[in-house]
C-alpha positions in Angstrom: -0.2 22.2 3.9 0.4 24.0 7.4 -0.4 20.5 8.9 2.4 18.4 6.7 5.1 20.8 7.6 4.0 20.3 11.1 4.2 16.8 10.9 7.5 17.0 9.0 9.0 18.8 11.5 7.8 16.7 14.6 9.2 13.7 12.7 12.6 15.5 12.6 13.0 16.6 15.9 12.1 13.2 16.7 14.9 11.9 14.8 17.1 14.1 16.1 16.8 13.9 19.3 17.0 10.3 18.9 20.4 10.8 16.9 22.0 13.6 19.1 21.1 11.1 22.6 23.1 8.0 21.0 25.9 10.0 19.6 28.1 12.2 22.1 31.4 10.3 23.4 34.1 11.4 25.3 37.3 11.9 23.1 39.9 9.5 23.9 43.3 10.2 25.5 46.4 8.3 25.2 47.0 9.4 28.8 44.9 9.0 32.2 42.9 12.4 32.5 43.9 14.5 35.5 40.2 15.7 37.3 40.8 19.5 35.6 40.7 17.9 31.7 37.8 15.9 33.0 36.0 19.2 34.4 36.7 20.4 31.0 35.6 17.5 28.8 32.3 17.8 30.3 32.0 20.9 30.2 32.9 20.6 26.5 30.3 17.6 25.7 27.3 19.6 25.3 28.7 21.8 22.6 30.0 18.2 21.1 26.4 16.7 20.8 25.1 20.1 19.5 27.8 19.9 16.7 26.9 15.9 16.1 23.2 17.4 15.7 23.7 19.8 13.2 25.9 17.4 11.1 23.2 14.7 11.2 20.4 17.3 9.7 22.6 16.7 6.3 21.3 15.3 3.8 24.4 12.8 3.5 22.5 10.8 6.3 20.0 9.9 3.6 16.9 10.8 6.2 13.7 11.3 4.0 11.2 13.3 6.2 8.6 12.8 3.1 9.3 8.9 3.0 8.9 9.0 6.8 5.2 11.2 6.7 4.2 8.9 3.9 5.1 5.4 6.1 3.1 6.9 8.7 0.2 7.9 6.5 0.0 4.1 5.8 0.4 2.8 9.3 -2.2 5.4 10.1 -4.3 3.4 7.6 -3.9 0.3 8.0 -4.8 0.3 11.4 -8.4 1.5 10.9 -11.0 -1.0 12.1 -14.2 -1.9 10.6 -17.1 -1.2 13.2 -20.8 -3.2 13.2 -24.1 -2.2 14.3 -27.2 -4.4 15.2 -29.7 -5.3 13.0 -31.7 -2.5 11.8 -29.9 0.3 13.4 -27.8 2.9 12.8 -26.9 4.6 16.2 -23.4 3.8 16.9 -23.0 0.9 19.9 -20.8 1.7 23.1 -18.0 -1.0 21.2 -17.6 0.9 18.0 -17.6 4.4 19.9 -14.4 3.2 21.5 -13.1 1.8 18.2 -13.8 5.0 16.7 -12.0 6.8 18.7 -8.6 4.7 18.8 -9.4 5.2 14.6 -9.7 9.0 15.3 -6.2 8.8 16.6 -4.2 7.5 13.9 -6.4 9.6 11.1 -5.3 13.0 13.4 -2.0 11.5 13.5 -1.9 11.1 9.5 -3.1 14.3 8.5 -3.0 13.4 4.6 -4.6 10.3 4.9 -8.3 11.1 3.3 -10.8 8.2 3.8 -14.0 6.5 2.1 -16.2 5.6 5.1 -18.8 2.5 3.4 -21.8 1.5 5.1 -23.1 -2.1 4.3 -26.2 -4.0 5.7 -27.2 -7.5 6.2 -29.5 -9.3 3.9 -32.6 -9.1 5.3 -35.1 -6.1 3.8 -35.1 -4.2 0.6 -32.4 -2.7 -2.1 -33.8 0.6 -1.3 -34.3 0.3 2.6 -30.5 -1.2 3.0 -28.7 1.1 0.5 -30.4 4.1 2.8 -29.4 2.5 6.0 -26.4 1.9 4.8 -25.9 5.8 4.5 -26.7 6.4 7.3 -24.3 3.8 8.8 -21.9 5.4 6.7 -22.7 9.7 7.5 -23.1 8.0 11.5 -19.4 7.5 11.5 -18.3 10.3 9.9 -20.2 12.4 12.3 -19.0 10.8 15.4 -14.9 10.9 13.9 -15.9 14.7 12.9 -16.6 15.4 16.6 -13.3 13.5 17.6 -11.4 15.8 15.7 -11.0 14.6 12.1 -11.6 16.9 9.5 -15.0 16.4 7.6 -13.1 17.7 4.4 -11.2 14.3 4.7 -13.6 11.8 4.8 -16.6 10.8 2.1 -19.8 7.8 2.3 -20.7 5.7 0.0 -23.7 2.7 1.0 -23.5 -0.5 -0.9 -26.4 -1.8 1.0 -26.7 -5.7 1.1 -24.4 -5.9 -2.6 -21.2 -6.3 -1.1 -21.4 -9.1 2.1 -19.0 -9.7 4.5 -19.5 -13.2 5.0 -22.4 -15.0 2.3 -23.7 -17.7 4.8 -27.3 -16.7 5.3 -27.3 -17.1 9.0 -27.3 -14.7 12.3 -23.4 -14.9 12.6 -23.0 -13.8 8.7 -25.5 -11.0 9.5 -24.1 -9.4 12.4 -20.4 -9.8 10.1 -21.9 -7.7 7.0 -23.8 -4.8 9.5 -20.7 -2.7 9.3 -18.8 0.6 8.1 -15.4 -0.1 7.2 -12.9 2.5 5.7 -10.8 2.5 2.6 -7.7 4.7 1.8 -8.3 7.4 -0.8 -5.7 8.0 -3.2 
């Protein structure tokens, strides 16, 4: 709850500073300004682009910070990459660590956004011995995303083992393709 507001209000100051910087202007005189009512038009601006500020917090200007948090909840989400692993392992490579942490990023920056982490395996070996690797692929990511930051309350593992392939081809390329944890949006 404390984390939404939070976000809420970033997203408005944002939006307001972007709104009060595009929005102060000089009144316009019908006659050329001596360098006194210049002195004192600047000196009257600031107060002008506090005023524009205020009036642009209304709710005439249509600005939905909910709408906003929830678009960036699903940018957030849609950027999360899948990560592999090599065969028969489940200790996270030096690639997916950095992937990891570039998905770390937009989950912080999301802070609704709750995630199912799936760990899949390759063909080769057993139901049993894939679903249980898969797990691990699976509780391997969380752990590493829980020590960037992201909130273990957020994110849950489920292994589908060999059952749900990448790519079917039953060659190296299609195996290194279906050792992977990929993430799906919770709703």
């Amino acid at each position: 709850m404390l984390k939404s507001t939070i976000t809420r209000l970033v997203v408005m100051l944002f939006v307001l500073t972007l709104l009060a910087s595009g929005c102060a202007k000089k009144p316009v005189t019908e006659e050329p300004a001596t360098s006194e009512q210049t002195t004192q038009m600047d000196q009257q601006q600031p107060a002008a682009v506090e005023e524009q500020a205020v009036t642009d917090t209304d709710t005439d200007t249509g600005y939905d910070a909910e709408a906003a948090a929830r678009n960036a909840e699903r940018a957030a989400a849609k950027g999360l990459e899948t990560i592999h692993f090599d065969f028969d392992q489940y200790v996270l490579t030096d690639v997916s660590k950095s992937i990891l942490v570039n998905n770390a990023g937009l989950l912080r920056s999301a802070p609704a956004v709750k995630i199912l982490i799936e760990g899949h395996c390759d063909e080769r070996g057993s139901d049993e011995y894939n679903l249980a690797l898969g797990e691990k692929r699976a509780l391997a990511t969380k752990n590493y995303l829980v020590s960037l930051g992201v909130g273990a309350d957020r994110m849950s593992v489920i292994s589908y083992g060999e059952e749900m392939p990448f790519d079917s081809a039953h060659n190296k390329a299609a195996w290194a393709k279906n050792r992977r944890a990929n993430f799906k949006v919770k709703r």
